[in-house]
Backbone as CSV, one residue per row, in Angstrom:
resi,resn,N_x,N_y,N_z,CA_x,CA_y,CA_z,C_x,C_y,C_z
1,UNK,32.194,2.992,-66.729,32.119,1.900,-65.783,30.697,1.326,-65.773
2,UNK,29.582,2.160,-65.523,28.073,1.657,-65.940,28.342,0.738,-67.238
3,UNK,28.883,1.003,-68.169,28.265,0.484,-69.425,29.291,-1.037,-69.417
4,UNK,30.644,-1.089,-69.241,30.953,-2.285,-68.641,30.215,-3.218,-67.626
5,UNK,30.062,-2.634,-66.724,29.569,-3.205,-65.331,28.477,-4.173,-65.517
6,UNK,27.346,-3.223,-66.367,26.389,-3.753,-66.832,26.042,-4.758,-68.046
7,UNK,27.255,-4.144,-68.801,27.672,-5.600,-70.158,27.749,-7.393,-69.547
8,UNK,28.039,-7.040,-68.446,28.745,-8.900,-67.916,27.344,-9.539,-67.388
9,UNK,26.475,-8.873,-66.910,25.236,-9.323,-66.694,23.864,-9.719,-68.269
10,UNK,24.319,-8.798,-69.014,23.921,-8.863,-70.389,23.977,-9.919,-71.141
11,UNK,25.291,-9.860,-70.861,25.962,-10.752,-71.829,25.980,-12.655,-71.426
12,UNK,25.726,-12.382,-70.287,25.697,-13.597,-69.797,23.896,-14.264,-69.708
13,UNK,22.865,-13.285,-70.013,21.955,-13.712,-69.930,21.544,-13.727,-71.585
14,UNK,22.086,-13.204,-72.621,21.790,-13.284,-73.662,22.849,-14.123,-74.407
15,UNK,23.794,-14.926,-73.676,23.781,-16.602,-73.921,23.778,-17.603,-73.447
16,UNK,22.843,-17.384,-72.547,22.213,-18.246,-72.125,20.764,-18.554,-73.568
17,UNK,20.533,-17.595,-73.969,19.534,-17.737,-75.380,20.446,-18.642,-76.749
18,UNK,21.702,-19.031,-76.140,22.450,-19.333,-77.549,22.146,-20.896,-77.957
19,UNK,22.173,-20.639,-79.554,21.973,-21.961,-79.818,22.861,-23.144,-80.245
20,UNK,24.107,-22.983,-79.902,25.232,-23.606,-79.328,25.502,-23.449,-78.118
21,UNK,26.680,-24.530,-77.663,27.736,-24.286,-76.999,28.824,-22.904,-76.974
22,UNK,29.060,-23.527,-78.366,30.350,-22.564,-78.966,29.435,-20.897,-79.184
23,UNK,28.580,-20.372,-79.519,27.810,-19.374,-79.472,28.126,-19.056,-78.088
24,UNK,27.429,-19.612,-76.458,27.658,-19.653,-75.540,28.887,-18.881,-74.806
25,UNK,29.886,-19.840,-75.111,31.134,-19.448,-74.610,31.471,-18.028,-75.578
26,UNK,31.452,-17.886,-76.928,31.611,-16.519,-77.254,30.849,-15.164,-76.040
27,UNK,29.875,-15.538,-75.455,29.170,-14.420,-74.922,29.489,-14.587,-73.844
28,UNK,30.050,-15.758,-72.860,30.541,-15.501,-71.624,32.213,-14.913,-71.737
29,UNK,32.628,-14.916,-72.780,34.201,-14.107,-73.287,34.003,-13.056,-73.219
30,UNK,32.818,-12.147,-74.067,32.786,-11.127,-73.968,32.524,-10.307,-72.777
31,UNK,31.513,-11.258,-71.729,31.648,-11.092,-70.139,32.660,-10.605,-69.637
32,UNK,33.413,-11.899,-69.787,34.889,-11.782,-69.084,35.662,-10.407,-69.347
33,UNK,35.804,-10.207,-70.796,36.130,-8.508,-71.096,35.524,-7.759,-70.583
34,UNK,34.278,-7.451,-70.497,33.789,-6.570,-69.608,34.230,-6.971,-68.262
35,UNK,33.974,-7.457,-67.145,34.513,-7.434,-66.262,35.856,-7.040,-65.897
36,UNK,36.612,-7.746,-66.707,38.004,-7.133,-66.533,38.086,-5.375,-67.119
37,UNK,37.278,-5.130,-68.023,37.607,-3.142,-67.757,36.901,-2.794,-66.863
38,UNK,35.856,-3.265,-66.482,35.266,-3.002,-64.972,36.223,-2.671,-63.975
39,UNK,37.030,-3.872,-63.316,37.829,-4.364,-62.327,39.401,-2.951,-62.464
40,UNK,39.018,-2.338,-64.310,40.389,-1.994,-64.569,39.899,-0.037,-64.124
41,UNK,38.256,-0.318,-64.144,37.729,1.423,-63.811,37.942,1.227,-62.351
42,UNK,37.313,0.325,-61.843,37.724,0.448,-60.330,38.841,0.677,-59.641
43,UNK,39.817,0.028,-59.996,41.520,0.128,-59.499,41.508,1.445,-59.902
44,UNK,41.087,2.586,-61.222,41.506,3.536,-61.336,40.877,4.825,-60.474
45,UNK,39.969,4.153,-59.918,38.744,5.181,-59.439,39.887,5.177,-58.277
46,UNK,40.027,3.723,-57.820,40.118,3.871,-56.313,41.755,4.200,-56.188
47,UNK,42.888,4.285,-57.026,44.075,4.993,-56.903,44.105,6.307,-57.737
48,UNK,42.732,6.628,-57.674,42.943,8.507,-57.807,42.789,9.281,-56.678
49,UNK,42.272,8.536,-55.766,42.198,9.163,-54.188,40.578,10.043,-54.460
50,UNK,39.975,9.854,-55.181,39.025,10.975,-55.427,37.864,10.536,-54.241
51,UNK,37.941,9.369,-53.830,36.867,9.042,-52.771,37.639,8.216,-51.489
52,UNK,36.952,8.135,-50.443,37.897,7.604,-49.332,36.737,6.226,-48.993
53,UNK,36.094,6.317,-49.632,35.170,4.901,-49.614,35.906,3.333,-49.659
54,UNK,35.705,3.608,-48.435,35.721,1.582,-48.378,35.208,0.773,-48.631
55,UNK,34.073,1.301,-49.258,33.263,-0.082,-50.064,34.122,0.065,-51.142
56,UNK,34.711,0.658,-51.585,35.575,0.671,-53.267,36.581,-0.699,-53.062
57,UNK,37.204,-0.675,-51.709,38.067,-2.046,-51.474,37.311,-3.285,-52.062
58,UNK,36.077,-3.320,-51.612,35.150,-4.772,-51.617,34.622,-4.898,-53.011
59,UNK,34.241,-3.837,-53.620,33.736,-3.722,-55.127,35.219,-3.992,-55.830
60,UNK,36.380,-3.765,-55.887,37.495,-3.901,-56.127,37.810,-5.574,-56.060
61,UNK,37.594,-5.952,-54.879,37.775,-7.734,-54.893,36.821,-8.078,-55.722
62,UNK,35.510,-7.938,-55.826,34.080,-8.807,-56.072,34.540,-8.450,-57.584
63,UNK,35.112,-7.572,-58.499,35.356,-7.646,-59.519,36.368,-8.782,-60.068
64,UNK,37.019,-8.535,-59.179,38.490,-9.667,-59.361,37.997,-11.116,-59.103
65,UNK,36.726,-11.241,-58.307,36.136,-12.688,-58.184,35.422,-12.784,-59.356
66,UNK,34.524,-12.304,-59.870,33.923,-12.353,-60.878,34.437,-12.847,-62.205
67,UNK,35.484,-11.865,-62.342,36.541,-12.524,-63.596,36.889,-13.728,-63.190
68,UNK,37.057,-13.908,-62.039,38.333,-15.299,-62.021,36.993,-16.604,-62.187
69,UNK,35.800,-16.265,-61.919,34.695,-17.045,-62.380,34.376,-17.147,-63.497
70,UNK,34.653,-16.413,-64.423,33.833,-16.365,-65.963,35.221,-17.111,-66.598
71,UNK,36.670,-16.864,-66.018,37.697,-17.339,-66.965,37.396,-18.870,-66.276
72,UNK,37.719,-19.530,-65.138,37.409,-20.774,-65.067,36.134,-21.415,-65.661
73,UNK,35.094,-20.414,-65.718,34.003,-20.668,-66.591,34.227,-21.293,-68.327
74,UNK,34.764,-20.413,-68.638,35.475,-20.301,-70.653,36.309,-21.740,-69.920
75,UNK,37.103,-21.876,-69.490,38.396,-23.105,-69.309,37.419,-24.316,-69.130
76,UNK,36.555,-24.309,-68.278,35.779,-25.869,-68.383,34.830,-25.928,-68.869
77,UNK,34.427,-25.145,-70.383,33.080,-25.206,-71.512,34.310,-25.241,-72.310
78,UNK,35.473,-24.721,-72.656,36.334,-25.164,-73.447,36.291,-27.029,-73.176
79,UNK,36.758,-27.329,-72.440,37.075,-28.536,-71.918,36.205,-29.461,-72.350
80,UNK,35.246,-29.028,-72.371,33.854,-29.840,-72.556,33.931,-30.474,-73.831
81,UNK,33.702,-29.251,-74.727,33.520,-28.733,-76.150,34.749,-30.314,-76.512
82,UNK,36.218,-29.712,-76.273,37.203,-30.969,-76.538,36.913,-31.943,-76.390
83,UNK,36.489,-32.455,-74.929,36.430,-33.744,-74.633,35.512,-34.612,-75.584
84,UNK,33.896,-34.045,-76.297,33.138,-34.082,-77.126,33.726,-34.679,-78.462
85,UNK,34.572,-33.628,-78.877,34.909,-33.673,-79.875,36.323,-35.047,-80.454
86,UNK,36.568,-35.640,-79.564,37.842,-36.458,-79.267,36.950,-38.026,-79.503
C-alpha cells in the first residue's frame, strides 16, 4: 500500500516534467493505476476487520475521490489532444 499510495504523487509530479501532452497523460494513467490498487488495499484492510479505525472509512472515500479525479483528468487531456488534432 506505501509503494502504491506513494506512486500517484510520483507519478504525477514526474509528468508534469513531460515533454508532451501525450507523455503527460501516459503518467497521469499510471497514477490512476496506482490509486485504484491503493483504494483496492484499503477496502481490503478495512473488510478484514483487523482494525476498528474510522479514519479507514475517510481514507477509503479520499481514495475513491482521487481516482474519480485523475480518470476525469485522462477524459479531458484526451479531449484536448482530439479536439487539436481535428
Amino acid at each position: 500500500m506505501l509503494r502504491s499510495g506513494t506512486s500517484i504523487g510520483a507519478n504525477i509530479i514526474e509528468g508534469q516534467g513531460s515533454s508532451s501532452k501525450k507523455e503527460f497523460i501516459n503518467f497521469i494513467r499510471i497514477a490512476f493505476k496506482s490509486a485504484k490498487e491503493t483504494e483496492y488495499w484499503l477496502k481490503l484492510f478495512k473488510e478484514s476487520k483487523l482494525t476498528t479505525n474510522s479514519g479507514l472509512d475517510i481514507l477509503v472515500q479520499e481514495s475513491i475521490e482521487i481516482t474519480n479525479i485523475l480518470n476525469s483528468s485522462i477524459l479531458t487531456l484526451n479531449g484536448q489532444i482530439k479536439v487539436k488534432k481535428e
